[in-house]
TORLUMTOR-293436 format. One record per residue (C-alpha): residue in three letters; x, y, z. Coordinates in steps of 0.05 Angstrom, whole numbers, plus 5000, padded with zeros to 4 digits. Layout:
ALAXYZ ...
***
This chain:
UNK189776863349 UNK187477613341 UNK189678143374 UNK184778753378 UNK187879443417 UNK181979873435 UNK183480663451 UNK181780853522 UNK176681373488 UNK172380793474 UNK167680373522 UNK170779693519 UNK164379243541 UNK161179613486 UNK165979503430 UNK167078793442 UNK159078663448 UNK158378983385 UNK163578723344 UNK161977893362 UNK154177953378 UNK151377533315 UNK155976983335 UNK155976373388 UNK161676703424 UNK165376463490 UNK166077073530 UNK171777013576 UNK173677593629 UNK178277713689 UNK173277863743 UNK166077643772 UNK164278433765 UNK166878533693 UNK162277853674 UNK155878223699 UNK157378793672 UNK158278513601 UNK151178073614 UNK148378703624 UNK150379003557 UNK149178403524 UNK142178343547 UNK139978963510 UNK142778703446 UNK140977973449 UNK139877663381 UNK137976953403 UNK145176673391 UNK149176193449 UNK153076653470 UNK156276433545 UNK160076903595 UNK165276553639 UNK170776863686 UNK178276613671 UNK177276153730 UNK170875853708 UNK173875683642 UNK178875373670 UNK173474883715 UNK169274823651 UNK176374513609 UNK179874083675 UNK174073523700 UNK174773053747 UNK172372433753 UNK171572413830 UNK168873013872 UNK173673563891 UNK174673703961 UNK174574413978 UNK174774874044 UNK174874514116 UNK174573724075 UNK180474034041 UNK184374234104 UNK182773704144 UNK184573184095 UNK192173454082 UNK191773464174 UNK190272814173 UNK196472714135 UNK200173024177 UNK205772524224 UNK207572814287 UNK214972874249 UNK211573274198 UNK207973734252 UNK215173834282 UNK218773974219 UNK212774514207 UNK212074764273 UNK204674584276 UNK202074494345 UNK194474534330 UNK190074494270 UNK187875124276 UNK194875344279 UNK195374914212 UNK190675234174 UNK195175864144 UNK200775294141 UNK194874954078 UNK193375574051 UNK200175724025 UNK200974974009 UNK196074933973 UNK196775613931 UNK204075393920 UNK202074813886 UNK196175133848 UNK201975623830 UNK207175073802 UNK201474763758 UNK199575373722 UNK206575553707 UNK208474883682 UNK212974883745 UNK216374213753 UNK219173983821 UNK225773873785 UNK225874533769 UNK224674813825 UNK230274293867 UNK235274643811 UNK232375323824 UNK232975243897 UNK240474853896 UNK243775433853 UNK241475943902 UNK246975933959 UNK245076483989 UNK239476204024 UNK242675544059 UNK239774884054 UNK233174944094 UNK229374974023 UNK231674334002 UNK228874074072 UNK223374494068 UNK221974213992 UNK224073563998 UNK217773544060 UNK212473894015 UNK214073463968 UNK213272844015 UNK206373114040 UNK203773303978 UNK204972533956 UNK201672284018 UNK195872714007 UNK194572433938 UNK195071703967 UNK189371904013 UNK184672243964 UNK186371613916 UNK183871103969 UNK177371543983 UNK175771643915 UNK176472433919 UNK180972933888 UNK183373693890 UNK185374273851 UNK193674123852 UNK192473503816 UNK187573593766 UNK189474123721 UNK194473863673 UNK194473683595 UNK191573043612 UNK185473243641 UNK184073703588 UNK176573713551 UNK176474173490 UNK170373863479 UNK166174323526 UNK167774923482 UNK167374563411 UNK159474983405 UNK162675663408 UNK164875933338 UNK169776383379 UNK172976493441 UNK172977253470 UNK177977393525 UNK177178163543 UNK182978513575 UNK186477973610 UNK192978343640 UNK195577633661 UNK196277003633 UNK199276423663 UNK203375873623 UNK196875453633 UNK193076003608 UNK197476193541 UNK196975373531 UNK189275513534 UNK190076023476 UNK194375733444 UNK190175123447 UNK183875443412 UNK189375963375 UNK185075993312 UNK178476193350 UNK181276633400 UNK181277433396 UNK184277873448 UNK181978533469 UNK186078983504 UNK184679633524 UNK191879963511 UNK197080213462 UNK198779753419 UNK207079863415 UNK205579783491 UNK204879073486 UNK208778453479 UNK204977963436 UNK209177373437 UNK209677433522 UNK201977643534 UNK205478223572 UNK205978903581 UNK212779193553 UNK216679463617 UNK218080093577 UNK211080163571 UNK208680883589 UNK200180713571 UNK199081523579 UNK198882153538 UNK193782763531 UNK191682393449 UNK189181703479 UNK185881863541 UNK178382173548 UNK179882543609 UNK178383233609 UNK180783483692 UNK183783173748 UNK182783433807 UNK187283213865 UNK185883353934 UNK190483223990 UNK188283064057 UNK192983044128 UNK188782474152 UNK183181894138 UNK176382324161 UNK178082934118 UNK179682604064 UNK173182244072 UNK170482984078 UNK172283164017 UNK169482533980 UNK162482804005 UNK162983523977 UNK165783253908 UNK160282823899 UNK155683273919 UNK158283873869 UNK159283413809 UNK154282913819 UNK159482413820 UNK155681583818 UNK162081303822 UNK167881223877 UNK173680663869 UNK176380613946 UNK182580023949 UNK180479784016 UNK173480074027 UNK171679304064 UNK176979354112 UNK175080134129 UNK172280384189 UNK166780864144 UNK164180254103 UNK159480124166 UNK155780834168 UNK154580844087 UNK147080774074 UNK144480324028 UNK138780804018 UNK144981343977 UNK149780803967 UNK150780223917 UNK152879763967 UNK154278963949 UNK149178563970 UNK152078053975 UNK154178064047 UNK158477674087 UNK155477124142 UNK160977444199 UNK156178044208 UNK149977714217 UNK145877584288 UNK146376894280 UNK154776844271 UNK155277214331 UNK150276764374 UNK155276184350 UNK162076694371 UNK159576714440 UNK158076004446 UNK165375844430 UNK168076424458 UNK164476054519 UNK166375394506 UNK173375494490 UNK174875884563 UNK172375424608 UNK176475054649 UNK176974484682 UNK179074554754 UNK180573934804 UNK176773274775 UNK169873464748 UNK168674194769 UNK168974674707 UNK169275404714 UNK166875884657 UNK169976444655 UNK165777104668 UNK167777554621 UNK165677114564 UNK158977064604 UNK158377734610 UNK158977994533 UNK154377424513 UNK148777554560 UNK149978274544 UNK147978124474 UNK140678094457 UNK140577654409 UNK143077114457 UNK140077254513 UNK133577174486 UNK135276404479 UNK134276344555 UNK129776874569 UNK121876724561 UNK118877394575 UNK119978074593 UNK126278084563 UNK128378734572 UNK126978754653 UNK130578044654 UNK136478234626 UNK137578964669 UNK137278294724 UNK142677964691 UNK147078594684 UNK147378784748 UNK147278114773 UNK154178054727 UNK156378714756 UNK155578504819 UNK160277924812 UNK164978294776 UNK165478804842 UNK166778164883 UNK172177944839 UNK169877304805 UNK173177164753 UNK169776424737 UNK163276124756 UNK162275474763 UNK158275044711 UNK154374664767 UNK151275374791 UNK154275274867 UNK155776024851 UNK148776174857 UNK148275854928 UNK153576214946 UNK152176834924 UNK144076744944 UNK142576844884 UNK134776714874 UNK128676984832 UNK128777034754 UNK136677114753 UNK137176374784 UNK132976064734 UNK135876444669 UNK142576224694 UNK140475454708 UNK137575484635 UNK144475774612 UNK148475204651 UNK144074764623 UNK145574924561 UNK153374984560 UNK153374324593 UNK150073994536 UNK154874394482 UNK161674094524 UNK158973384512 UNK158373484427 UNK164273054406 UNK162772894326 UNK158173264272 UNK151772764286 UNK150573074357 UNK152673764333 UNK146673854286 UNK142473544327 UNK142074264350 UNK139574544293 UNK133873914283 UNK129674284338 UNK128974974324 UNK123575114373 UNK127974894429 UNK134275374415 UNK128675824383 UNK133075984317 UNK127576374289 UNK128676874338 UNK136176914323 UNK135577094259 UNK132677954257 UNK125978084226 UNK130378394164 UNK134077814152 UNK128477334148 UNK124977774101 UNK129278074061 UNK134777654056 UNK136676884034 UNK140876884098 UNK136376284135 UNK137775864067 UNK144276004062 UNK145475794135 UNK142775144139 UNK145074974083 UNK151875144107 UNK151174624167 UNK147174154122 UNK154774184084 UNK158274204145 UNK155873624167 UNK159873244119 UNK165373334136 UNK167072734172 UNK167172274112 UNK174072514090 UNK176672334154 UNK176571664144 UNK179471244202 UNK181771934244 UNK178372084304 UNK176272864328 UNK180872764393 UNK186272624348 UNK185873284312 UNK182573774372 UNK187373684431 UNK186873854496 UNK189974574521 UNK192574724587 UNK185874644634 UNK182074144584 UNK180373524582 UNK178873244519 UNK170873374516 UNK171774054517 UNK177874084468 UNK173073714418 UNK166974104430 UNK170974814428 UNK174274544361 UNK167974374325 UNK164875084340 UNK170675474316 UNK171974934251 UNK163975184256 UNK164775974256 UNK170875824199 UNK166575474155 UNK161876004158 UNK166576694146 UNK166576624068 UNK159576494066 UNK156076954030 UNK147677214030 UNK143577563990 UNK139278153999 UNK133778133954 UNK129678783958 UNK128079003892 UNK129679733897 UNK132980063845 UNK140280323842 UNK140780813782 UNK140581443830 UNK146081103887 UNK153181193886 UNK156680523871 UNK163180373907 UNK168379853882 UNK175179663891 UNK181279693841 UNK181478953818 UNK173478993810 UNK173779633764 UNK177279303713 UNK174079293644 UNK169079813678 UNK167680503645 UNK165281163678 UNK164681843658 UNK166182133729 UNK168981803778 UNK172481933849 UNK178481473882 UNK180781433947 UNK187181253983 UNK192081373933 UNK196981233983 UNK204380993977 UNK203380274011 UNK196080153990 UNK197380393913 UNK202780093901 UNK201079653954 UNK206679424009 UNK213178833990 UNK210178244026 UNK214677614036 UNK212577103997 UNK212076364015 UNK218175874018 UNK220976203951 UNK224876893942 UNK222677393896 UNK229877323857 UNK228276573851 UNK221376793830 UNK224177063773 UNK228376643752 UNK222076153749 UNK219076633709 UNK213076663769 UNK209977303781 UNK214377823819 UNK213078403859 UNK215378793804 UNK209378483764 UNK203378603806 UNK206179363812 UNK206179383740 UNK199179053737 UNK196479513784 UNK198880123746 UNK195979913688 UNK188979883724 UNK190680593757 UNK191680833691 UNK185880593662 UNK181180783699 UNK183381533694 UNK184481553615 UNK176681203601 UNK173981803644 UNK172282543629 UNK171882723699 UNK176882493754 UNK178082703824 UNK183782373862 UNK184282383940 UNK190782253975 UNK194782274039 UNK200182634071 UNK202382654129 UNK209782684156 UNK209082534224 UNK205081904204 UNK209281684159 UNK204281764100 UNK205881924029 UNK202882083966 UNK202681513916 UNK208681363874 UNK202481273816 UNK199981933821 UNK206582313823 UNK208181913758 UNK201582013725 UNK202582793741 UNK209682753695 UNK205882333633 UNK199782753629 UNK199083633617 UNK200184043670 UNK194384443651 UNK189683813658 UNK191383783735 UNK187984223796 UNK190884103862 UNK188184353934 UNK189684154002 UNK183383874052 UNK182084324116 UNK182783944166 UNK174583734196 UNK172083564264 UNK169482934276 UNK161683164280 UNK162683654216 UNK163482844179 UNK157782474223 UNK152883014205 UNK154182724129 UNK151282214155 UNK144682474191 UNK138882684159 UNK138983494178 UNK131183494180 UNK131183054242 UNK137383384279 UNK142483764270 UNK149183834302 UNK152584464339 UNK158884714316 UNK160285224363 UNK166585004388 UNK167985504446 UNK167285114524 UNK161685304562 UNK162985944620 UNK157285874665 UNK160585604728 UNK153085224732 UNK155584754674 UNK161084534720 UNK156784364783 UNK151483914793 UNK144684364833 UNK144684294902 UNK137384054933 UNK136884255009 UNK131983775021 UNK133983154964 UNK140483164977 UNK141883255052 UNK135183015082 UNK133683305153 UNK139383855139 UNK144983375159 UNK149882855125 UNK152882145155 UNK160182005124 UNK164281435129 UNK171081515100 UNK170881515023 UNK165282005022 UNK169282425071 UNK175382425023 UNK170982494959 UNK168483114986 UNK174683355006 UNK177383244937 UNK171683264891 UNK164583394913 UNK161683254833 UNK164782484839 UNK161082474905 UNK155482694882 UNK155182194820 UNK157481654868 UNK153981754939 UNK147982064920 UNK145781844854 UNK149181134872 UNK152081184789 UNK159880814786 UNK163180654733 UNK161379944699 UNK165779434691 UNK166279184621 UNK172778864627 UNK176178294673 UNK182478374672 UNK186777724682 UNK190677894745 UNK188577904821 UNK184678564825 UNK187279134871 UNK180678944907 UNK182278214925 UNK189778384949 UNK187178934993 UNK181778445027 UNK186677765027 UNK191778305068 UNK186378445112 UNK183477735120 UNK190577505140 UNK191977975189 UNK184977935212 UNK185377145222 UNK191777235261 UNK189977765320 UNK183677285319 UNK187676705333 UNK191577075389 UNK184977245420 UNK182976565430 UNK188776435465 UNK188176885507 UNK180676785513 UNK178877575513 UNK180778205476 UNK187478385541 UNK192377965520 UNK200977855544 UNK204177755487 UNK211577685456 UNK210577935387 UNK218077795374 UNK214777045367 UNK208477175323 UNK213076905258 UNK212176605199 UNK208376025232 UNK201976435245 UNK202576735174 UNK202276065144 UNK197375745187 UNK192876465170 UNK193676265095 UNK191575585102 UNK185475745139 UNK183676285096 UNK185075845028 UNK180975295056 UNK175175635079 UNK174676155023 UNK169175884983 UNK170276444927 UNK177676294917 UNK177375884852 UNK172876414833 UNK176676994841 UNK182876674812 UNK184976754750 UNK187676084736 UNK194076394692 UNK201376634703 UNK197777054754 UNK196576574793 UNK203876284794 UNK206077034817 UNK201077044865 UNK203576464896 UNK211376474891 UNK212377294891 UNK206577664924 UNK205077134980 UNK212377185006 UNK212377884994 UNK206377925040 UNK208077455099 UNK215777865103 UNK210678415102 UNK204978155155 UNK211677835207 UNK215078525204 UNK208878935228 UNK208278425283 UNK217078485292 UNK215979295292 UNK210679185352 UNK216378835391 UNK222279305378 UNK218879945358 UNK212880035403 UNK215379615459 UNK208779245456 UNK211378605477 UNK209478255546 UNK205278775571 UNK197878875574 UNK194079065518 UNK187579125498 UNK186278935419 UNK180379165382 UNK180078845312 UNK176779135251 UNK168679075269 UNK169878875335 UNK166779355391 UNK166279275467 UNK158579445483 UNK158880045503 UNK164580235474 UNK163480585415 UNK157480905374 UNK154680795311 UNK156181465293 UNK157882105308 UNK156982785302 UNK163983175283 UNK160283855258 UNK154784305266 UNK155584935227 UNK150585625237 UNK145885435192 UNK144084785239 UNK147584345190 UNK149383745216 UNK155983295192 UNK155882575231 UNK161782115214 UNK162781355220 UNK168980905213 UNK171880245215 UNK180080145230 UNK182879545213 UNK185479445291 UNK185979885353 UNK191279765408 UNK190880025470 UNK196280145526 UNK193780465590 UNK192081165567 UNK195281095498 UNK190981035442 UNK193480655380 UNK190180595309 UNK192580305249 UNK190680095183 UNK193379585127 UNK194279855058 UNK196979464998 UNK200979794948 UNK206480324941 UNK206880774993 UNK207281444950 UNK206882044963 UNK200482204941 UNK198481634971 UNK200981835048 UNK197282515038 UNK190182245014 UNK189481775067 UNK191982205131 UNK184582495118 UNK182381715137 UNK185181785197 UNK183482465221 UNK176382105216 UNK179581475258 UNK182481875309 UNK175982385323 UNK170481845314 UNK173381365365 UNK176581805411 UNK178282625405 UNK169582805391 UNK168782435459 UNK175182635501 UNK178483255460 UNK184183165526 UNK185682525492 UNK188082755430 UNK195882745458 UNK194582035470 UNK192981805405 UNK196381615358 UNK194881315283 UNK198180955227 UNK198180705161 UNK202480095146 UNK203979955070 UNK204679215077 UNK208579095009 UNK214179635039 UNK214079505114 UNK213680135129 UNK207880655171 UNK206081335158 UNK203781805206 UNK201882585209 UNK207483035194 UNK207283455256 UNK214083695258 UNK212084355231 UNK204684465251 UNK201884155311 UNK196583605305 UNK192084085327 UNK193084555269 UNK192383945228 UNK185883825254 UNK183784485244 UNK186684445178 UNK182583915157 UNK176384105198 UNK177084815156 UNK177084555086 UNK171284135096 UNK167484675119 UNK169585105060 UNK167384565009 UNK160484455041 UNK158685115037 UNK160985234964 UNK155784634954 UNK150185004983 UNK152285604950 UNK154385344881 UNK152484544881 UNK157184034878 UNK163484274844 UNK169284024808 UNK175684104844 UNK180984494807 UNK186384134822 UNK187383404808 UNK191082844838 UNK195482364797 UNK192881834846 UNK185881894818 UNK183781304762 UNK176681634751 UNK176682174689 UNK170182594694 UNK170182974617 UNK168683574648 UNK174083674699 UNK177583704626 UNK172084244597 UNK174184614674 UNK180984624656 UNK181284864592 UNK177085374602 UNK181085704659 UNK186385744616 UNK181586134572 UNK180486684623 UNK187586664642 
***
């Protein structure tokens, strides 16, 4: 074998193609990229010779044959499963195959591992029985992969299949498939495996090595780099600057990238995890040398087949055959274009502005789940377009639930027109892509997977969850084995334009064996370069070594060397990094050692200013269609604050009817009532959470209480009853919740069928009847209420006669008008005293007591004071905070409740006529009560403290 050290001065590809191009030479390289690259060269100089190119890993396919076919991805995985006894699953704590699937990686790279390092399981059971330090679970451990490994090779025997772990050993060995090349070319190969030196070793007298390094650097008898080694010094590299530029954060650092390449024209950038970066997305393929190959996970058609098993694998089954879908997964899938088009036949867009606030709709009701027999819709009366998109929809999932095996599941795809795939797929896919090949042939492949079953059964490997039965454990298992088998799928764009003038970007492993002139790197951060220790599986790094397996120590090594590299073969470098104390970011351990091996003088450091967010996004714009401001000071015109007020628009016949949450909102910020009472805009939900809303307590409270003073009414056959409240217990509370749990037709709707639902039931509902029995206990001994008359009014309920739909509390100078109207939860009446209270749920705060004591100063004038201002001694009114038993009044130990009245009265006043005069306003102060931010109330702020 020949060893050949090439300086980092010269282009390697170029070297090696010219030194073996008038022979038939077996080209053998470390990575997919490197390959290309070298075809590429090679082309140019092509002399008609049989030349081949081959990765290390394709070599090693071409050399090991089998004589049966090799099972790889799902057959793969679900062949070891079926394996699996339900001791094994205990032993490895496998409760699911899905759960399983990170369980066969590793087993399967373990034993891939042990065969190319000539790893015996003897010498691992003596590796692992020296080593006290870790107990004797790894003899367990090993003695069970050892067991299941053996059963798995039983299995593929019997089915006429193999794998990987058992077919590439000495025996299986065909030199004969490389007897045509007069030599064998392996370029720059950091790494060779004990399979791998047998390889060379093999063909020994054929074989040169090229290595792009100093030659005293390197260990020729291990294939290794000498620890020692220090691969740098200002003789063998080409680089003629280094500019380093250090960055406090991500987008600045990204920043700088932009100006470096456009100052020194810079094609190339090397970014160590540009796939898994939030900028990869806004990159234009128009500037930038993007792969094209691109993965199947961000195309239309994976995410129609997300939301069906997003779908699929949320519905529940509740009491014998009625299945609830949960809304949320509904919601983000009829949301999406792409799939709502499946159901809609025409106008699209007006159809689905149905759907969405349809959805909404629910969603401010509470449901949580609609039912997959539509009785929702009936409910709901539900009718139009919306009831027939969502009977298509039904229709649908109910067919999907019943798919138990691979036969019915693509018998979807055998009629196109019916699911309309055409349309799932985007004009620029079909046209410029191979994506529609590539995906039916991935379920033409899929759909094969059943033959390495053998005698198992898909109930015996999907199994039911909590809430399934086994239909729709099956069915939600083959969608996501589905989506699985299609993530490492890979398509093609094939437009033809050319990428001399874009900027490439690559990755560290896929630069090797790569040479540019100028060239930019990102990220050299400690953690990413070197990247972080990660625990290995089943064996310790010390028993690594020992093994003489590759070690953490290695791969840092490995990577260095790569680092390295790629700075000495270029002229022009320019290194971004990180740091950031509070972050816990540092600068690369690489870079502060390259900055001791190489001239100070060769160096130019400079720290990043740190940019604002739309300085980077307008790298991203083209400036002749817009530009952004950068004038960062807030706006001063108190007009920017304020919405205009219209006389006529928005108080129509110069007056204004309030019931009680406008009459707060105005009190406390006339801009939210403005978005929310007159232009009807709230905030959309976009999010269910999986709890009882605030919503549903507030109205099951009310309901209860509500049910009971109904119930009391009837027995006493009018609204004057002669009652004992000391004997309104915990019987009526219970009866109330019965009634209202079996006549609440939206229950199983509103539920959310989790833990929640177990706290609703053994915490809040106790918490609510001690609650609901003690306002009825504080009637008896607080009020004296019991066994005389009263007369009860219940929320809604009015005498005729007795009340008005509204009423006017205000007329101010100008002829403006204020009428108010109201609804308490239940009036009491004593003779000439007046009682109102109403229910709240919640904690009884502070802030709390004080917002709502506006609610009833409208109570107390709109059913009694604006009619009999004598009566305002006489009445009284309450809040009672169920979950804390306790009522809240008016503080009038200080101020009368006249002055309060006044107060109140006063303020409105006030904030009505700063509307006229200024529109409606954003308060200055702000509650911490209030959930609603409005961005300007922040812009209001801030630039107060400005003046100030």
């Amino acid at each position: 074998m020949k060893f050949k050290f090439i300086s980092f001065r010269t282009n390697l590809m170029k070297k090696v193609i010219s030194d073996n191009q008038k022979t038939n030479t077996l080209y053998i390289f470390p990575t997919l990229i490197s390959k290309k690259s070298a075809i590429k060269t090679f082309q140019s100089k092509w002399n008609m010779n049989q030349s081949e190119f081959l990765t290390m890993e394709e070599w090693k396919e071409l050399l090991f044959e089998s004589n049966y076919p090799v099972l790889k991805e799902e057959k793969r995985n679900l062949s070891l499963y079926s394996c699996l006894s339900n001791d094994d699953k205990e032993f490895f704590k496998i409760s699911s195959y899905f759960q399983f699937i990170p369980f066969a990686r590793d087993f399967f790279n373990f034993w891939e591992e042990m065969n190319e390092e000539f790893i015996s399981e003897s010498d691992i059971i003596e590796n692992i029985s020296t080593d006290i330090s870790v107990g004797d679970w790894q003899n367990d451990f090993f003695e069970n992969l050892v067991r299941l490994k053996n059963k798995f090779n039983i299995l593929l025997n019997e089915q006429k299949l193999s794998d990987q772990i058992f077919i590439r050993n000495r025996i299986n060995l065909k030199i004969d498939n490389v007897r045509k090349f007069t030599q064998i070319v392996i370029i720059n190969q950091f790494h060779f495996t004990v399979l791998e030196k047998y390889l060379v070793e093999k063909f020994d007298k054929q074989t040169i090595l090229y290595l792009q390094l100093p030659e005293d650097d390197y260990d020729k008898k291990s294939f290794s780099l000498k620890k020692e080694a220090k691969l740098l010094n200002s003789e063998n590299i080409k680089t003629q600057k280094i500019f380093v530029s250090k960055a406090d954060e991500k987008l600045s650092m990204i920043s700088g990238l932009f100006n470096f390449i456009d100052k020194y024209n810079c094609k190339n950038v090397v970014d160590f995890q540009f796939a898994s970066q939030s900028y990869a997305s806004f990159l234009s393929e128009e500037k930038f040398n993007l792969n094209k190959q691109k993965s199947l996970k961000n195309t239309i058609i994976y995410r129609f087949f997300y939301h069906i098993h997003n779908i699929i694998s949320k519905i529940i089954l509740y009491k014998d055959d009625i299945f609830l879908i949960h809304l949320q997964t509904v919601s983000e899938a009829m949301f999406s274009r792409e799939f709502f088009e499946v159901f809609c036949e025409e106008n699209i867009d007006l159809s689905q502005q149905e759907i969405i606030e349809f959805v909404q709709k629910l969603f401010q009701d509470n449901f949580q789940y609609i039912d997959l027999a539509g009785i929702f819709l009936k409910i709901t009366k539900t009718s139009g377009n919306v009831k027939i998109i969502f009977y298509r929809f039904l229709e649908f999932v109910s067919n999907l639930i019943k798919i138990d095996n691979l036969t019915d599941f693509t018998e979807l795809f055998k009629n196109c027109s019916e699911l309309k795939f055409l349309n799932i797929f985007s004009e620029k896919e079909l046209l410029f892509s191979n994506l529609q090949d590539v995906f039916f042939q991935a379920v033409s492949d899929f759909s094969t997977i059943e033959v390495v079953l053998n005698h198992r059964k898909w109930n015996e490997i999907f199994l039911p969850k909590k809430n399934q039965n086994k239909d729709l454990a099956i069915s939600s298992g083959l969608f996501l084995l589905f989506l699985d088998y299609l993530k490492p799928k890979k398509f093609s764009l094939n437009h033809t334009e050319s990428n001399e003038y874009k900027i490439r970007i690559t990755d560290l492993q896929n630069s090797r064996n790569m040479t540019f002139d100028n060239i930019a790197i990102l990220n050299l951060v400690e953690g990413i370069l070197p990247a972080t220790r990660k625990t290995r599986f089943f064996l310790t790094e010390r028993q690594r070594t020992k093994l003489g397996l590759i070690t953490y120590e290695k791969i840092e090594l490995r990577d260095k060397y790569y680092f390295f590299r790629l700075i000495a073969q270029a002229e022009t470098v320019h290194l971004f990094t990180m740091e950031n104390i509070d972050q816990n970011i540092e600068v690369s351990s690489f870079l502060e050692e390259l900055q001791i091996l190489l001239p100070e003088n060769l160096f130019e450091l400079k720290d990043i200013e740190l940019v604002s967010y739309s300085q980077i996004y307008s790298k991203f714009i083209d400036e002749n269609k817009i530009s952004l401001p950068f004038d960062q000071t807030l706006p001063t015109k108190e007009e920017f604050y304020a919405f205009p007020y219209h006389k006529d628009q928005d108080f129509p016949n110069n007056q204004i009817e309030l019931s009680t949450y406008p009459w707060i909102s105005i009190l406390e910020d006339p801009f939210r009532y403005y978005l929310n009472d007159i232009l009807k805009i709230r905030p959309k939900i976009i999010e269910i959470k999986a709890d009882f809303s605030k919503k549903f307590i507030g109205i099951i409270i009310h309901e209860l209480f509500k049910i009971i003073w109904n119930r009391l009414l009837e027995v006493y056959q009018g609204d004057l009853i002669h009652h004992n409240f000391n004997f309104t217990n915990s019987l009526y509370f219970d009866d109330a919740l019965k009634h209202y749990l079996k006549t609440n037709a939206k229950f199983h709707y509103i539920s959310p069928h989790n833990y929640s639902e177990v706290y609703f039931k053994r915490i809040f509902i106790p918490i609510v009847k001690v609650g609901i029995t003690n306002f009825f206990a504080k009637l008896h001994y607080d009020f004296d209420f019991s066994d005389v008359y009263l007369k009860i009014i219940p929320e809604g309920e009015y005498k005729k006669g007795d009340s008005e739909d509204q009423r006017l509390l205000i007329k101010l100078d100008n002829e403006f008008e204020v009428y108010i109207r109201a609804r308490a939860d239940i009036r009491i009446e004593k003779g000439k005293q007046k009682l109102i209270i109403d229910y709240k749920s919640g904690k009884a705060t502070t802030a709390k007591k004080k917002r709502y004591e506006n609610q009833l100063y409208l109570y107390e004038n709109f059913y009694y004071i604006l009619q009999n201002p004598q009566e305002m001694d006489y009445v009284t009114s309450l809040l009672y905070f169920v979950e804390e038993k306790s009522f809240h009044n008016f503080d009038t130990k200080k101020i009368t409740k006249d002055e309060i009245f006044s107060k109140f009265r006063d303020k409105f006043i006030e904030n009505l006529e700063k509307i006229f005069e200024k529109g409606f306003f954003i308060a200055t102060k702000k509650y911490s009560f209030e959930d609603t931010e409005i961005s300007r109330r922040d812009l209001y702020r801030s630039q107060r403290n400005q003046e100030k």
